[in-house]
C-alpha positions, 0 to 999 in steps of 0.5 A, a space after each residue: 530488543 530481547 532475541 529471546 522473546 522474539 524467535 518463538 513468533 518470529 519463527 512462526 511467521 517464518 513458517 507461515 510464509 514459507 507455506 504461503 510462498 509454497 501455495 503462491 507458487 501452486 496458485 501464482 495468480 493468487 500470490 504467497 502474500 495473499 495466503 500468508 496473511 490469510 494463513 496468518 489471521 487463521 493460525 493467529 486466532 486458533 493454534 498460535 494465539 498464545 502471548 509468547 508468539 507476540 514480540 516475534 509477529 510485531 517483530 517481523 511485521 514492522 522491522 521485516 517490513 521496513 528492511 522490504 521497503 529499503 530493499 525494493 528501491 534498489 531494485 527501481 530505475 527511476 528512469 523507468 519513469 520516461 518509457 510511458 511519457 508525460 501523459 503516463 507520468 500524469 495519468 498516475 499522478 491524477 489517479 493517484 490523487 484520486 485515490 487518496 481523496 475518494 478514500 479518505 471522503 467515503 472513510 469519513 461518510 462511512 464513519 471509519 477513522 480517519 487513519 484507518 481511511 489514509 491506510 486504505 487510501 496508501 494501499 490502494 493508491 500505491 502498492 498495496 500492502 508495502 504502502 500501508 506499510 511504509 505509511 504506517 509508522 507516520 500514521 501510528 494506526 491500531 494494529 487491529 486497522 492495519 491488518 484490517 486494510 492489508 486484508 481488503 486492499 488485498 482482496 479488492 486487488 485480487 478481484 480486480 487482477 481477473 476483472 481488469 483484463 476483461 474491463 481493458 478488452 470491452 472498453 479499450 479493445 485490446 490497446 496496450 498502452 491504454 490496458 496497461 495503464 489501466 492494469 498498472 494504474 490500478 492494481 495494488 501489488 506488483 505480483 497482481 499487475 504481473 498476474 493480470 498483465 499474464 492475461 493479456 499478453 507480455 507487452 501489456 505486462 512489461 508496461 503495465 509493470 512500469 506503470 507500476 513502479 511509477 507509483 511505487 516511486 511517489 511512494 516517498 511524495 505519499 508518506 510526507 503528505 500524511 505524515 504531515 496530514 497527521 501533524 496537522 490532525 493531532 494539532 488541531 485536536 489538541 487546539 480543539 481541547 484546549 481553546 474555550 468555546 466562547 473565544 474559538 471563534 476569535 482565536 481559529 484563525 490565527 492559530 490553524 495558520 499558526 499550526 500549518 506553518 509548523 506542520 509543514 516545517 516539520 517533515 518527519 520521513 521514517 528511516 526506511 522512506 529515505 533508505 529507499 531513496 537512496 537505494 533508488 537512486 544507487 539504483 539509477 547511477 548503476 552502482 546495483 548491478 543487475 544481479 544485485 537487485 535480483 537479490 534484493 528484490 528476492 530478499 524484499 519479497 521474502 521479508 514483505 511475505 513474513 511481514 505479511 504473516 505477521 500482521 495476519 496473526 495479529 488480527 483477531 477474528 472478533 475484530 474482522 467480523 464487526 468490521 470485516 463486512 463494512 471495510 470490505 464494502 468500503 475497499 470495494 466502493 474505492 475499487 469501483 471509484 478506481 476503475 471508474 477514475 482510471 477509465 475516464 482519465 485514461 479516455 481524456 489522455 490518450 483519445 481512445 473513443 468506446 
């Protein structure tokens, strides 16, 4: 690690979030993540586009990021998870997978690659940008399709932040287990289901935030399933390159079942994914007093929000605009299947008539 070439962009960055932090708290309903990638796309394209701020804004978006990770478990219970029982458990589960499923079938008909669709599924399915994050090592994506995915998942989520209190009140009439499972079963940031749940009132927003963290929890479920969803696609490309034609057909078989036992012996979970694990799990044994998970919930927003900065300069404005219009039309087809999947789910579960 050269410290030398890092400070320039590292500082940069730093910059960056502290004014995106700044105008979060001017626009809270927005949030500090929200401006510091936009920010950070913008600066990156026009002031600090130079070379020299390269090695700091990959820097701060994988390194900061991964700390982030590591320090949000210790700011989770898991027993959260009991609060909103069985029913709120499975609701996210169903939800979650849902999700996952819908993103990676409308990324193939839309013709999107396929790790850019499991970006767009994590981020949407769990946490928004922290997800993508979190999956991104296992995933290897190009850096151009993380930052792409950070940017839609944030700005469907944004959107739905101000439509999903209104949705809850047409549809649920102002039901609060059923409002906050659709707020926290939805939304991709934990400062969005708080913005959204400030708009109904603070019952909603005490559960719908534990909602929340019952998705953020299946995190670690969420990056052992792609990474081995991964494996398994690099395997079987280089199967494909490698069997001839005229015997693929009798070789198939036996060795994609070949492949799926290796894949699924070999588990390969990032450094973070386990740091975050067991810092839930301190978490819960109370070894974290409250104070200290105040802290780290502090210093993991402010890693995540430099993170965040970082990953915006590395967008380029070229790349946005080819893509920008068909992602972001992507992004809002899953909100759509989101919303429609959580209402139904949530009509089944708990019995509510419209």
């Amino acid at each position: 690690m050269n410290i030398k070439k890092i400070i320039p962009g590292f500082i940069v960055c730093s910059v960056i979030a502290y004014i995106g932090t700044v105008l979060g708290g001017i626009f809270p309903k927005l949030g500090g993540a929200s401006f510091a990638i936009i920010l950070g796309i913008i600066l990156g394209n026009t002031l600090v586009k130079s070379d020299k701020f390269a090695a700091g804004s990959v820097f701060s978006e994988s390194n900061l990021l991964s700390y982030s990770i590591v320090l949000l478990g210790g700011t989770l219970n898991i027993y959260s998870v009991f609060s909103v029982g069985v029913k709120g458990v499975s609701f996210i589960i169903i939800q979650m997978m849902i999700t996952v499923a819908a993103s990676i079938w409308i990324g193939k008909k839309m013709k999107f690659k396929k790790k850019f669709t499991y970006l767009m599924g994590s981020g949407n399915a769990v946490c928004g940008s922290s997800a993508i994050g979190a999956v991104s090592p296992v995933v290897k994506p190009e850096q151009n399709d993380l930052g792409i995915s950070i940017t839609i998942v944030n700005l469907v989520g944004t959107v739905l932040m101000f439509l999903l209190p209104f949705t809850s009140r047409v549809i649920f009439h102002g039901d609060t287990v059923m409002t906050s499972a659709l707020i926290g079963g939805i939304l991709q940031s934990v400062g969005q289901v708080i913005g959204a749940g400030q708009l109904v009132n603070n019952e909603v927003l005490q559960l719908a935030t534990i909602f929340k963290i019952i998705r953020i929890i299946f995190i670690v479920v969420l990056v052992s399933y792609l990474g081995k969803k991964v494996a398994k696609d690099s395997k079987l490309a280089k199967i494909e390159k490698e069997v001839e034609i005229e015997v693929e057909v009798e070789v198939n078989e036996t060795t994609l079942e070949e492949t799926k036992k290796r894949g699924f012996k070999k588990l390969n979970i990032p450094w973070y994914i386990t740091g975050f694990f067991i810092f839930t799990t301190l978490k819960t044994l109370g070894v974290f007093n409250g104070d200290l998970s105040n802290i780290f919930h502090s210093i993991s927003s402010k890693f995540e929000i430099i993170a965040l900065a970082g990953i915006g300069m590395r967008v380029k404005f070229s790349t946005l605009f080819s893509q920008g219009p068909k992602a972001l039309t992507y992004g809002l087809i899953i909100g759509v299947v989101q919303v429609v999947a959580a209402v139904a789910l949530i009509e089944l579960m708990y019995g509510l008539s419209f």
